[in-house]
SERO-4910 file (N, C-alpha, C, O; in steps of 0.05 Angstrom, whole numbers):
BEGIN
 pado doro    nc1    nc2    nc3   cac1   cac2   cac3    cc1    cc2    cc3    oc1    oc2    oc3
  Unk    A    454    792   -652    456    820   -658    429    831   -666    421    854   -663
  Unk    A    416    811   -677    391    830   -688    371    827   -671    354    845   -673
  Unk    A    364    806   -649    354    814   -622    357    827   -610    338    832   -596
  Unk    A    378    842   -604    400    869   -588    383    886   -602    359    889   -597
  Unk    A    394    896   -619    385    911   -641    345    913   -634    334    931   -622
  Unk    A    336    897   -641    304    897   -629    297    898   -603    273    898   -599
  Unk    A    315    900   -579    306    912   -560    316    938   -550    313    952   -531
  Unk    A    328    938   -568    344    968   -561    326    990   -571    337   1009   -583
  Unk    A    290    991   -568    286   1014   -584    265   1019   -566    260   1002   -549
  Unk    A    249   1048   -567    234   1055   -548    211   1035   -535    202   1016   -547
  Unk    A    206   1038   -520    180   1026   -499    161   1036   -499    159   1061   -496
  Unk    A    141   1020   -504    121   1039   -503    102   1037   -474     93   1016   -464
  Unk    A     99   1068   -463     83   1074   -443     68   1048   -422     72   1043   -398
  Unk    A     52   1038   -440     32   1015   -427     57    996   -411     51    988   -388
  Unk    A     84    989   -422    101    972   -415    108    976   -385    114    956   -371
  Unk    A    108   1004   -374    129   1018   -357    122   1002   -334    139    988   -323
  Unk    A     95   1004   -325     84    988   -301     97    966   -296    109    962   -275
  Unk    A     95    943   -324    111    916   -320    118    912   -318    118    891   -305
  Unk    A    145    929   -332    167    920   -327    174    924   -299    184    905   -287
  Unk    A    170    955   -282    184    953   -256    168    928   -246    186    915   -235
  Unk    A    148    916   -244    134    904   -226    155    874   -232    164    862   -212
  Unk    A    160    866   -254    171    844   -256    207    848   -249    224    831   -246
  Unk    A    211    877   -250    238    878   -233    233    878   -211    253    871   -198
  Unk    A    209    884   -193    221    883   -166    215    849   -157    230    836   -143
  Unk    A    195    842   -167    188    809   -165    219    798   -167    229    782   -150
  Unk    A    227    805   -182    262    791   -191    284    793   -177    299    774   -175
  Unk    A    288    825   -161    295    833   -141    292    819   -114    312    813   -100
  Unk    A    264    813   -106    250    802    -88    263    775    -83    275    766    -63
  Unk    A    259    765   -103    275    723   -113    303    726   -101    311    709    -85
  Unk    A    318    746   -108    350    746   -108    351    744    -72    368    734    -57
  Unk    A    326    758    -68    339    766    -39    330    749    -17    341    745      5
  Unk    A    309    739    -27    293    718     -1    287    699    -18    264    692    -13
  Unk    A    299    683    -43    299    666    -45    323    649    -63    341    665    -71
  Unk    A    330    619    -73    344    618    -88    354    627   -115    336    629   -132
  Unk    A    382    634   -126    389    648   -134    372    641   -165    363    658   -180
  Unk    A    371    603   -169    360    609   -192    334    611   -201    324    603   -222
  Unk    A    326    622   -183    296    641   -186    289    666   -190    269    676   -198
  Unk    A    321    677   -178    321    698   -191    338    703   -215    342    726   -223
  Unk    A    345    688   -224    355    690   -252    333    679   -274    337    679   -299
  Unk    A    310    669   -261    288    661   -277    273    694   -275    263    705   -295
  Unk    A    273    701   -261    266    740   -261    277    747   -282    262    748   -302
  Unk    A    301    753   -286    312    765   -310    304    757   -321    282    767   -320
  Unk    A    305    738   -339    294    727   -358    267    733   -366    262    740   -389
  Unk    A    250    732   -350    217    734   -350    227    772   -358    227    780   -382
  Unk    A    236    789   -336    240    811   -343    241    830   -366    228    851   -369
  Unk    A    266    815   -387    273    824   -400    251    807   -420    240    824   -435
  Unk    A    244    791   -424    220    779   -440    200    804   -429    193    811   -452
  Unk    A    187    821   -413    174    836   -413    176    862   -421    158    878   -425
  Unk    A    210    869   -424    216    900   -442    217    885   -467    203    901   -479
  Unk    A    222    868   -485    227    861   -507    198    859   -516    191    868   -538
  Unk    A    180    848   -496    140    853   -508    128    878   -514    109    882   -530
  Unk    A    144    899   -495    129    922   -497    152    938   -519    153    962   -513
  Unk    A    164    934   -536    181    950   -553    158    965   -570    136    958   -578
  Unk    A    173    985   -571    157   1000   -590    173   1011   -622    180   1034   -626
  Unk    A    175    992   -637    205   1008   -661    180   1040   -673    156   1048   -673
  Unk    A    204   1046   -681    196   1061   -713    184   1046   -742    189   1023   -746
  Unk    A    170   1059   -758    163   1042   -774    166   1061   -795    169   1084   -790
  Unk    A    164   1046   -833    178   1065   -844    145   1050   -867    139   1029   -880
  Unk    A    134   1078   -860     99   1079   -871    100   1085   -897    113   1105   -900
  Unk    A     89   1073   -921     80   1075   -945     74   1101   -935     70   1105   -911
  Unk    A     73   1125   -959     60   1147   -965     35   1152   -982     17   1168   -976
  Unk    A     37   1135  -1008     21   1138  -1025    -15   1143  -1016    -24   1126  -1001
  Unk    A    -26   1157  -1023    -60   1157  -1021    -74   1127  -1026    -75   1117  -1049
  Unk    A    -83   1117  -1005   -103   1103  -1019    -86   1065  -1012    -96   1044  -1019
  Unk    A    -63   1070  -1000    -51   1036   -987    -62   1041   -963    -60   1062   -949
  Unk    A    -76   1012   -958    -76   1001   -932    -64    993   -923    -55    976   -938
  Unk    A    -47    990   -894    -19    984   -881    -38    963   -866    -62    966   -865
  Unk    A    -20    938   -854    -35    917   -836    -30    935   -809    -13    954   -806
  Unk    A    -52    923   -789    -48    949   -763    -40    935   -747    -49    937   -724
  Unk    A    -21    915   -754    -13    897   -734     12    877   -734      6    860   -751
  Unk    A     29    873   -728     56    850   -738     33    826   -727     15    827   -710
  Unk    A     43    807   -745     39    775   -738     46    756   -760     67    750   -771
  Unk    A     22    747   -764     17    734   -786    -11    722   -797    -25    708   -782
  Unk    A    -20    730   -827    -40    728   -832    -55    694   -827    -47    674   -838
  Unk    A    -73    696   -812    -89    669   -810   -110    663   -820   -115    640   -824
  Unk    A   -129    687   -829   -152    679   -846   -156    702   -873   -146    725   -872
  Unk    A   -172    694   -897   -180    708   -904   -206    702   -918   -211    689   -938
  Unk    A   -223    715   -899   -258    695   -911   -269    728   -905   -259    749   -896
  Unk    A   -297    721   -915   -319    746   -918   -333    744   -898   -342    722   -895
  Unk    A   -339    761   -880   -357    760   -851   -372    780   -846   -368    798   -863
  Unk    A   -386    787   -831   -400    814   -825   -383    829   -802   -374    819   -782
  Unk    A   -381    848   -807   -363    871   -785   -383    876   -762   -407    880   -768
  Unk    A   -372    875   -730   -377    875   -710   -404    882   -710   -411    899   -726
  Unk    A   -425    872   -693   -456    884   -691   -456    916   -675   -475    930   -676
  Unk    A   -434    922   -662   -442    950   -642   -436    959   -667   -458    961   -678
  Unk    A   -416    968   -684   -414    985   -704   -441   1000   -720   -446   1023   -727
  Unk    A   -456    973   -721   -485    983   -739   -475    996   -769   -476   1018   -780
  Unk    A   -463    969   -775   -451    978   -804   -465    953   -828   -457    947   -850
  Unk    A   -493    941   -810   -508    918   -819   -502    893   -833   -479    883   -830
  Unk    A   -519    882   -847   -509    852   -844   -500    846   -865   -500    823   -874
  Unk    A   -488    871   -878   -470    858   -911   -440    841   -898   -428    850   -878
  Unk    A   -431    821   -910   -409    819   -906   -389    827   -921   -391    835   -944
  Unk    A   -369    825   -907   -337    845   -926   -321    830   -924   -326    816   -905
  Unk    A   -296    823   -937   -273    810   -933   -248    816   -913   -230    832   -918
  Unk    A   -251    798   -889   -235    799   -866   -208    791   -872   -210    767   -881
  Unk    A   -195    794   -873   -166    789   -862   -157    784   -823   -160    799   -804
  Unk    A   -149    767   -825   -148    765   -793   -108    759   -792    -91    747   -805
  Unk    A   -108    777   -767    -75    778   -763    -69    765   -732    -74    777   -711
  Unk    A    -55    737   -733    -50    727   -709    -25    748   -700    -10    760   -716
  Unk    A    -25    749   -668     -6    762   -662     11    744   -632      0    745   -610
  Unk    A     33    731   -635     44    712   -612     59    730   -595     68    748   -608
  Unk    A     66    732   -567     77    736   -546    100    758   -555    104    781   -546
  Unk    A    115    738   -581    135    757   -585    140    769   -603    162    774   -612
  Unk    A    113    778   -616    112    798   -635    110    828   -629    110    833   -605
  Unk    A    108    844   -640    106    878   -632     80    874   -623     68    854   -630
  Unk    A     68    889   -609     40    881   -595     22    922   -595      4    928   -580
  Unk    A     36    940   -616     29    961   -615     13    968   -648     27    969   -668
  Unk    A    -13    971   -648    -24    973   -667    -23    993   -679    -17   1013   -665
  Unk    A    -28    997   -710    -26   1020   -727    -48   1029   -745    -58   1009   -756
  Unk    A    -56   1047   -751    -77   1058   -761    -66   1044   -797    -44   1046   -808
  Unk    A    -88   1030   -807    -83   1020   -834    -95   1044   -848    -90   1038   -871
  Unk    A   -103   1059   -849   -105   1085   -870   -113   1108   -852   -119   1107   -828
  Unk    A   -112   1127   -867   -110   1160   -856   -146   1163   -860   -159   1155   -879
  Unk    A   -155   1173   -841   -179   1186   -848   -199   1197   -821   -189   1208   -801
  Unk    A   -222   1194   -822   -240   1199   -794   -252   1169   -779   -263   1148   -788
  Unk    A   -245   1180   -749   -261   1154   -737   -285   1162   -730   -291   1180   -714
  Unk    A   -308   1141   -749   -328   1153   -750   -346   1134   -719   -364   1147   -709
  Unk    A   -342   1106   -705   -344   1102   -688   -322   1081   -677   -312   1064   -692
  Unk    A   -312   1082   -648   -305   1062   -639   -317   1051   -611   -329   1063   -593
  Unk    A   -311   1022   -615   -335   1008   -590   -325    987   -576   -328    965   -587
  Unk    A   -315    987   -555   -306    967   -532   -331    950   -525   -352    957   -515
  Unk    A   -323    924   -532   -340    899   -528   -331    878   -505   -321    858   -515
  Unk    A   -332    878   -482   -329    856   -467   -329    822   -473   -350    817   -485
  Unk    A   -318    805   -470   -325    784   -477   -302    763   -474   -282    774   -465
  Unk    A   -299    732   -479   -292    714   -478   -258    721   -475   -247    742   -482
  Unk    A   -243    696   -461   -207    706   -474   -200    669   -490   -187    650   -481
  Unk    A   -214    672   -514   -207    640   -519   -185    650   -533   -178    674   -538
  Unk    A   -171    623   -540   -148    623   -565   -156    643   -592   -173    635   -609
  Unk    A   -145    665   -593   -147    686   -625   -145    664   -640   -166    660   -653
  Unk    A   -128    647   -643   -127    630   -669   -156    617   -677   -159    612   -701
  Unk    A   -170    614   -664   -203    598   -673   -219    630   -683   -218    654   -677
  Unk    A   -232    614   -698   -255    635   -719   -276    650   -694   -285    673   -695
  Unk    A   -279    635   -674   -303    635   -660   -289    661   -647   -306    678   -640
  Unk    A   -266    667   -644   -258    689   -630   -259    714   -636   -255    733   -620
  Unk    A   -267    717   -660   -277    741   -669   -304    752   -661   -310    776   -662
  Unk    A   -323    728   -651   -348    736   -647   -340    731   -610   -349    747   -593
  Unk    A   -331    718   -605   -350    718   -578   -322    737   -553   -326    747   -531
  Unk    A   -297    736   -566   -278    741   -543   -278    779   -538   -287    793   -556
  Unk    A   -271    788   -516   -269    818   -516   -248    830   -542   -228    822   -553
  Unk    A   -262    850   -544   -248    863   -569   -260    894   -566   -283    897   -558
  Unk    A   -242    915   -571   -254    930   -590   -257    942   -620   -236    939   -634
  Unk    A   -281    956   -634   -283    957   -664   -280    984   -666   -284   1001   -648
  Unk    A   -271    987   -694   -260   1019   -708   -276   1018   -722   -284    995   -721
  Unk    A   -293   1034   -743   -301   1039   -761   -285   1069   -770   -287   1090   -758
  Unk    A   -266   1064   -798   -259   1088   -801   -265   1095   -830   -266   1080   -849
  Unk    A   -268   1122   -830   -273   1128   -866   -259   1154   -879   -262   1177   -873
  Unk    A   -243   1143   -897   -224   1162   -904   -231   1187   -917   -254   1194   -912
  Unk    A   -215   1208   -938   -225   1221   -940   -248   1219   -977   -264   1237   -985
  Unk    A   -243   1196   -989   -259   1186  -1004   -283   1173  -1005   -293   1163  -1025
  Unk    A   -293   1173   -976   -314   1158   -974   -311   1129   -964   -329   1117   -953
  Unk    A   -290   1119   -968   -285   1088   -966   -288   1088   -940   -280   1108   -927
  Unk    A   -305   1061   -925   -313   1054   -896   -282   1027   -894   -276   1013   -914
  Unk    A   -270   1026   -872   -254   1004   -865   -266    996   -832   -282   1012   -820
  Unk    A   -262    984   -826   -264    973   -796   -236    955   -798   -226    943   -817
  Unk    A   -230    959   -775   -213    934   -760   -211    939   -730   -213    961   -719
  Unk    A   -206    917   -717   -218    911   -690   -187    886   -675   -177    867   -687
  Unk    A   -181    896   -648   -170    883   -629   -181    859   -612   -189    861   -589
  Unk    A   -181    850   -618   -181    820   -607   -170    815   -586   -146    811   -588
  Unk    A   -183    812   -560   -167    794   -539   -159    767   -535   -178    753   -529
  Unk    A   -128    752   -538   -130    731   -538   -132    709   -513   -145    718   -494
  Unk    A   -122    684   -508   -118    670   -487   -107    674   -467   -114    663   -447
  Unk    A    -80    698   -468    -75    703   -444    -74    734   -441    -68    745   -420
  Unk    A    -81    748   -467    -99    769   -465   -112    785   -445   -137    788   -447
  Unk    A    -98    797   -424   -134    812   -409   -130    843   -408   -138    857   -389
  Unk    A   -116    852   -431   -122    879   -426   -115    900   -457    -93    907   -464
  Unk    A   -141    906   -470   -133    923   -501   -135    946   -487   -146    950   -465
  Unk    A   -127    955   -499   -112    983   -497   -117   1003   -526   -100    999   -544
  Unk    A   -140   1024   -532   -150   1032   -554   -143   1070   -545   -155   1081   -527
  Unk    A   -129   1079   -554   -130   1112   -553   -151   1132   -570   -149   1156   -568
  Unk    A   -168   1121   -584   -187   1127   -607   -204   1146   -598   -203   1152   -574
  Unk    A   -218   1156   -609   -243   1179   -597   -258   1179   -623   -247   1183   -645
  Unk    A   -286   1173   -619   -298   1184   -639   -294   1213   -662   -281   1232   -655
  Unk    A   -303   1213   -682   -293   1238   -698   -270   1246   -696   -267   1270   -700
  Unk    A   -244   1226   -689   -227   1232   -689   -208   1231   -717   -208   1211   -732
  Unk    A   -190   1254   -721   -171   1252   -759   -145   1233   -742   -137   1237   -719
  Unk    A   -135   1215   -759   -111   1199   -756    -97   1193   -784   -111   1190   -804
  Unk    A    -78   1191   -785    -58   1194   -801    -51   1151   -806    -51   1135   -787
  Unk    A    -45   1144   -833    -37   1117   -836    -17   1121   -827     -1   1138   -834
  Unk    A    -14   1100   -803     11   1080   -796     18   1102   -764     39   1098   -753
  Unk    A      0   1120   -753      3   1124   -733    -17   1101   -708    -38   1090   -711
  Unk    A      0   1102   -684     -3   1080   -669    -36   1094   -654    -44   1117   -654
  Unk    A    -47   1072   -645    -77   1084   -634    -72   1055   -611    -90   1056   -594
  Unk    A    -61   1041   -608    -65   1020   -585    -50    999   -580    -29    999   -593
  Unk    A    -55    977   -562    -42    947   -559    -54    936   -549    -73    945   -536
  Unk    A    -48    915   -550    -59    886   -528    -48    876   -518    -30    865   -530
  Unk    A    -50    873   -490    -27    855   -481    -22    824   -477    -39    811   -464
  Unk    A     -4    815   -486     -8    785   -485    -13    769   -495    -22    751   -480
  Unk    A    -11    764   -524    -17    750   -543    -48    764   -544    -61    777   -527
  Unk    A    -53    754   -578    -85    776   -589    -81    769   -630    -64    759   -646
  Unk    A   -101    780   -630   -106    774   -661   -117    803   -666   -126    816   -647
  Unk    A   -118    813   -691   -126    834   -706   -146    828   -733   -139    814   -752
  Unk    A   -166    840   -732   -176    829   -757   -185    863   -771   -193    882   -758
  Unk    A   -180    860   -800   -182    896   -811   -208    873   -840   -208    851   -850
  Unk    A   -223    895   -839   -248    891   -852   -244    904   -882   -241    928   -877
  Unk    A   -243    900   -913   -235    915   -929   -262    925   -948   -278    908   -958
  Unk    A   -264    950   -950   -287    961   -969   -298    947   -986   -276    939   -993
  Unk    A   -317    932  -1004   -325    918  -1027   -305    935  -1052   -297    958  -1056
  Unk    A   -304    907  -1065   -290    908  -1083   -251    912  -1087   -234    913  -1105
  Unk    A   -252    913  -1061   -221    907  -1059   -201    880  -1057   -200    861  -1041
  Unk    A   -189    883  -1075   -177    857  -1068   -153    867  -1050   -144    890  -1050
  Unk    A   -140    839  -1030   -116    837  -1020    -98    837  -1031    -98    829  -1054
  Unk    A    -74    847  -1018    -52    851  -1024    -31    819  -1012     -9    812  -1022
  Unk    A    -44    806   -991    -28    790   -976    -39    763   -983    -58    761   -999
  Unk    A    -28    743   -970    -34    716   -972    -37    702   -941    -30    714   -921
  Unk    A    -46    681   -941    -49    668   -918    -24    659   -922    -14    649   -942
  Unk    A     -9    665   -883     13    646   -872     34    680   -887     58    675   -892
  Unk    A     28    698   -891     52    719   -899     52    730   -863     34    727   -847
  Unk    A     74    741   -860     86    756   -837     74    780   -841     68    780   -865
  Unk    A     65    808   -826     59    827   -826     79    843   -808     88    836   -786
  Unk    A     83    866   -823     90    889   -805     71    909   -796     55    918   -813
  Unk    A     72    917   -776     47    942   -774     60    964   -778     80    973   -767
  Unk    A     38    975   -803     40   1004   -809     69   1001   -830     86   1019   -831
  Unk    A     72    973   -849     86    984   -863     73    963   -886     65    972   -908
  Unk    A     70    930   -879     55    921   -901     33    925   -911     11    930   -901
  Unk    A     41    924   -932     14    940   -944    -10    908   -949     -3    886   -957
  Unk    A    -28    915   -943    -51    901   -947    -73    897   -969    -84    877   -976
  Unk    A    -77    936   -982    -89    929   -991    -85    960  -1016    -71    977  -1007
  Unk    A    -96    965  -1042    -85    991  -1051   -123   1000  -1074   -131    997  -1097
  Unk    A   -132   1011  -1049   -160   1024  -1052   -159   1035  -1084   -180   1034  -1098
  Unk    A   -139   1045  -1093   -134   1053  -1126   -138   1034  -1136   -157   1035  -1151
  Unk    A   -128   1013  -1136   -142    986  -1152   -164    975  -1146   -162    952  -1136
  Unk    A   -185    984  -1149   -201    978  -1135   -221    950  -1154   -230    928  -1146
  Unk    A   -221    965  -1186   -235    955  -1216   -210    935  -1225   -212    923  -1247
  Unk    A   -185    930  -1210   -162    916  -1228   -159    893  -1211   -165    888  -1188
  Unk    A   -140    871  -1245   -152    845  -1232   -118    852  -1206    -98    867  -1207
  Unk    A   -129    836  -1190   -114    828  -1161    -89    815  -1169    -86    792  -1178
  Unk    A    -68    837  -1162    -43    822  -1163    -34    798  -1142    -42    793  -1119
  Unk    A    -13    783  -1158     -3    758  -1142     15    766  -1124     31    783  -1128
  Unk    A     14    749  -1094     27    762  -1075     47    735  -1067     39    711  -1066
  Unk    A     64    740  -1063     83    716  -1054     83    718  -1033     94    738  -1024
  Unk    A     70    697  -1012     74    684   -983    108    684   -980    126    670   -991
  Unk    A    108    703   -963    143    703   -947    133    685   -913    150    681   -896
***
């Protein structure tokens, strides 16, 4: 029931292509070939509307929470330098990185409300998201966004292993609202969101993420000690 229930909700746009293409492939099997090939269609099929779901999400309000911009699950959290096209130089900040598998929601969410002050499509590698190295060398694109307090965030799309196509709606100087959708990836991918100095996390390594509703991170605490987060 609660699979039912999770595919029963809108699609998002990018999906539409796929899905017909993998219905008529499926169609195609039934008719000029054995039957259970095309019941391996369905299957693949409906594995392709269940990737592209798009739910509702029910967004923190408060000023000043960071939402994760991505369902998965947290895999790293170390200090790194944010993307070189950004030109946001060579301080490092504390990364959070969000694995995202096949059958997770694959539609990203704006982790805070504010201006996009640049975004930058980087060509590059499709290794496994799960390795560190994938942050530097695989295609991705980077956000730099800054709210209306000054605070700078970056977080950036990651293409993974079977990865070959992000999908970013962003525009420079563009206003966005927390927990509104700006993109996807298709195909398995990782997310990594960059947090201002002096912020601590809200999450733990190995916690589940929702996009655009776990909160990550709460910019008001910025001077307080870091609350304990229980790994779900």
């Amino acid at each position: 029931m609660d699979m039912l229930k999770s595919v029963l909700v809108p699609i998002n746009q990018e999906g539409h292509r796929f899905i017909a293409i993998f219905a008529a492939i499926t169609l195609a099997l039934f008719l000029f070939t054995w039957p259970i090939l095309g019941w391996i269609g369905v299957i693949l099929t409906l594995w392709c509307v269940y990737f592209f779901r798009d739910p509702d999400r029910n967004v923190p309000t408060r000023d000043g929470l960071i939402v994760s911009p991505a369902d998965g699950v947290v895999q790293m959290i170390e200090r790194a330098v944010p993307p070189e096209e950004l030109g946001m130089g060579p301080d490092a900040r504390l990364r959070i990185s969000i694995f995202l598998n096949v059958f997770n929601v694959h539609v990203n969410r704006i982790p805070l409300g504010g201006t996009v002050i640049r975004q930058v499509y980087r060509p590059g590698k499709f290794l496994n998201a799960a390795l560190d190295k994938a942050s530097e060398e695989n295609e991705r694109h980077a956000v730099h966004l800054r709210d209306n307090d000054g605070n700078d965030i970056v977080f950036v799309q990651i293409a993974g292993l079977v990865a070959r196509r992000i999908v970013c709606y962003l525009t420079d100087n563009q206003e966005v609202r927390t927990g509104e959708r700006f993109g996807l990836i298709r195909f398995g991918s990782r997310t990594d969101i960059y947090l201002p100095d002096g912020v601590e996390p809200l999450v733990g390594l190995g916690q589940s993420m929702i996009g655009g509703e776990t909160i990550i991170a709460d910019l008001h605490a910025k001077n307080e000690a870091p609350m304990a987060v229980e790994v779900r």
